[in-house]
C-alpha positions in Angstrom: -8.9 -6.8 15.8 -10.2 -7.9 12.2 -9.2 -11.2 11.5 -7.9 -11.8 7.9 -9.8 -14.0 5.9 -7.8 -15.2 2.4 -4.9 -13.6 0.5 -7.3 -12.8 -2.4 -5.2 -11.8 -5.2 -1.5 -9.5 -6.3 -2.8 -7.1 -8.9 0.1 -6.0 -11.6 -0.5 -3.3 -14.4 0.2 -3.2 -17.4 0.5 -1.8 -21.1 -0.3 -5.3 -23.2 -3.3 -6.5 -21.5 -3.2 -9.6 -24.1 0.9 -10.5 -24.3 0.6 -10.7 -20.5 -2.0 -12.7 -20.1 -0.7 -15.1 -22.7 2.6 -15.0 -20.4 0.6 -16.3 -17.4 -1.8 -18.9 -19.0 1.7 -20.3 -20.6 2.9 -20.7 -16.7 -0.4 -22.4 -16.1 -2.7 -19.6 -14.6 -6.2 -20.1 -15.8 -8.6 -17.1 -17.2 -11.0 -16.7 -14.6 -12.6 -13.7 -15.9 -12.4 -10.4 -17.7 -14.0 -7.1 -18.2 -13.6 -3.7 -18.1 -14.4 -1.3 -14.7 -15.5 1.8 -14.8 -17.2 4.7 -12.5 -17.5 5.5 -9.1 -16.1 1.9 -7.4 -12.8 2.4 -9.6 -12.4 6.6 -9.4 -12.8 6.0 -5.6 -10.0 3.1 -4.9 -7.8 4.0 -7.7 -8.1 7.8 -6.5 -8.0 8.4 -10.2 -11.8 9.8 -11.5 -13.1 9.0 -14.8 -10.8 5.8 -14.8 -11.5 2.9 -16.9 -9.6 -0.3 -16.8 -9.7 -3.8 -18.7 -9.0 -6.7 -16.0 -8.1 -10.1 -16.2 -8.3 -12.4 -13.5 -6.3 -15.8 -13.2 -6.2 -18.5 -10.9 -4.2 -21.2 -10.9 -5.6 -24.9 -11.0 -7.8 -25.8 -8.2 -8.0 -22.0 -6.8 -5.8 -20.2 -4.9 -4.5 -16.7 -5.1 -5.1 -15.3 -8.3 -3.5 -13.0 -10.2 -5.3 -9.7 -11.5 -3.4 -7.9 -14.6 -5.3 -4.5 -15.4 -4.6 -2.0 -18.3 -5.7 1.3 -18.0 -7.6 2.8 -21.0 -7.7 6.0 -19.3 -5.8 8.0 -17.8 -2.8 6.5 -20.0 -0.3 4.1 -17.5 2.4 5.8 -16.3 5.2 3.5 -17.6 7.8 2.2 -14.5 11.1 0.5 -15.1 11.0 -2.4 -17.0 14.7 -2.8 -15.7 14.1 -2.9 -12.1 15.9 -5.0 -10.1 15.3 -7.0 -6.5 16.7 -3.7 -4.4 14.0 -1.5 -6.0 11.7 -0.7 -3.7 8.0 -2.3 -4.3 6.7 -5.0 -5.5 9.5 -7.0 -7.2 7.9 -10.4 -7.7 5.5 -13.0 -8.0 6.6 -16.5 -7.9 5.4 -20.2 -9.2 6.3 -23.2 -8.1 6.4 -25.4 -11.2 6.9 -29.3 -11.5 10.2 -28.9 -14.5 12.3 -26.0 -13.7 14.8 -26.6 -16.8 12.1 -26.9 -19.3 10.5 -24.3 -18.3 13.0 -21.8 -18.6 13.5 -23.0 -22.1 10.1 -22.9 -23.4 10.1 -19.2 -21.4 13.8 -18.7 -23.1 12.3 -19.6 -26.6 9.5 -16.9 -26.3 12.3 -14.5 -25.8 12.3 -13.9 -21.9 15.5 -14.5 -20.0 16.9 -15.0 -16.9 17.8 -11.7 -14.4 20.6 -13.5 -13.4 21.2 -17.5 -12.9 19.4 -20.7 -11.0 20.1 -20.9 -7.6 19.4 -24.0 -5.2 18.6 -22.7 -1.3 19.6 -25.3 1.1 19.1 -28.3 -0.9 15.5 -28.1 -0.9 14.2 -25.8 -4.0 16.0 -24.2 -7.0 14.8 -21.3 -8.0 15.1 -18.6 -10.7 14.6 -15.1 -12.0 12.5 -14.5 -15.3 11.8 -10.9 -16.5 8.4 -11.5 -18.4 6.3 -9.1 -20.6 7.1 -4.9 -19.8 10.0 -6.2 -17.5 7.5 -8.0 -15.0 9.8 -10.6 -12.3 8.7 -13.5 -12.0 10.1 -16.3 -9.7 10.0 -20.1 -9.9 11.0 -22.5 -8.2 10.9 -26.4 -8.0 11.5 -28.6 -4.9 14.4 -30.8 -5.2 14.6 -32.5 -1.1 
């Protein structure tokens, strides 16, 4: 049986390579790297020939998972629903654990994203909300209150 090594990274695509990863770096990811894939590697993964792709990848401080953000320069994205909601089947989330819930859903609230519905606090222990980020992207945070 192979043995897993690390979670490596959640990979999310998207339209506005540059909104997004501003998004991110303002939740405290930090740039890693970035270039643009092409040729054989990417047609055979993707399953998509003659792709190319800009990618970002960010970490957060100290390593850890990162997050990959890619926008396709061709064949055009295929846009989903910036609307989805946690029954939608897929990937729904990715979450943060941050050190100031409240202010950071104002500072997120001031660069026009908004809740998906309210904070919530799970057994005493974290609260937690829903943000819908750049091209309706979920994102989850949570601080530890017990």
């Amino acid at each position: 049986m192979t043995q897993q090594l690390r979670f490596d990274h959640i990979g999310v695509t998207v339209a506005d390579i540059e909104r997004a990863t501003e998004f991110f770096v303002g939740l405290g990811l930090e740039i890693e790297g970035r270039t643009f894939v092409e040729g054989e590697f990417l047609d055979t993964v993707c399953g998509l020939p003659g792709a190319r792709c800009e990618v970002v990848m960010l970490r957060p401080p100290g390593g850890g998972t990162a997050l990959e953000l890619a926008r396709f320069v061709r064949p055009d994205h295929v846009p989903g629903s910036p609307e989805a909601m946690a029954n939608v089947l897929g990937l729904r989330n990715v979450c943060f654990e941050v050190d100031d819930l409240d202010a950071e859903l104002e500072r997120l609230a001031a660069d026009g994203y908004g809740l998906v519905g309210g904070v919530g606090v799970y057994e005493n222990v974290v609260r937690m909300a829903y943000v819908r980020g750049p091209e309706g992207i979920v994102v989850s945070l949570t601080d530890r209150i017990g």
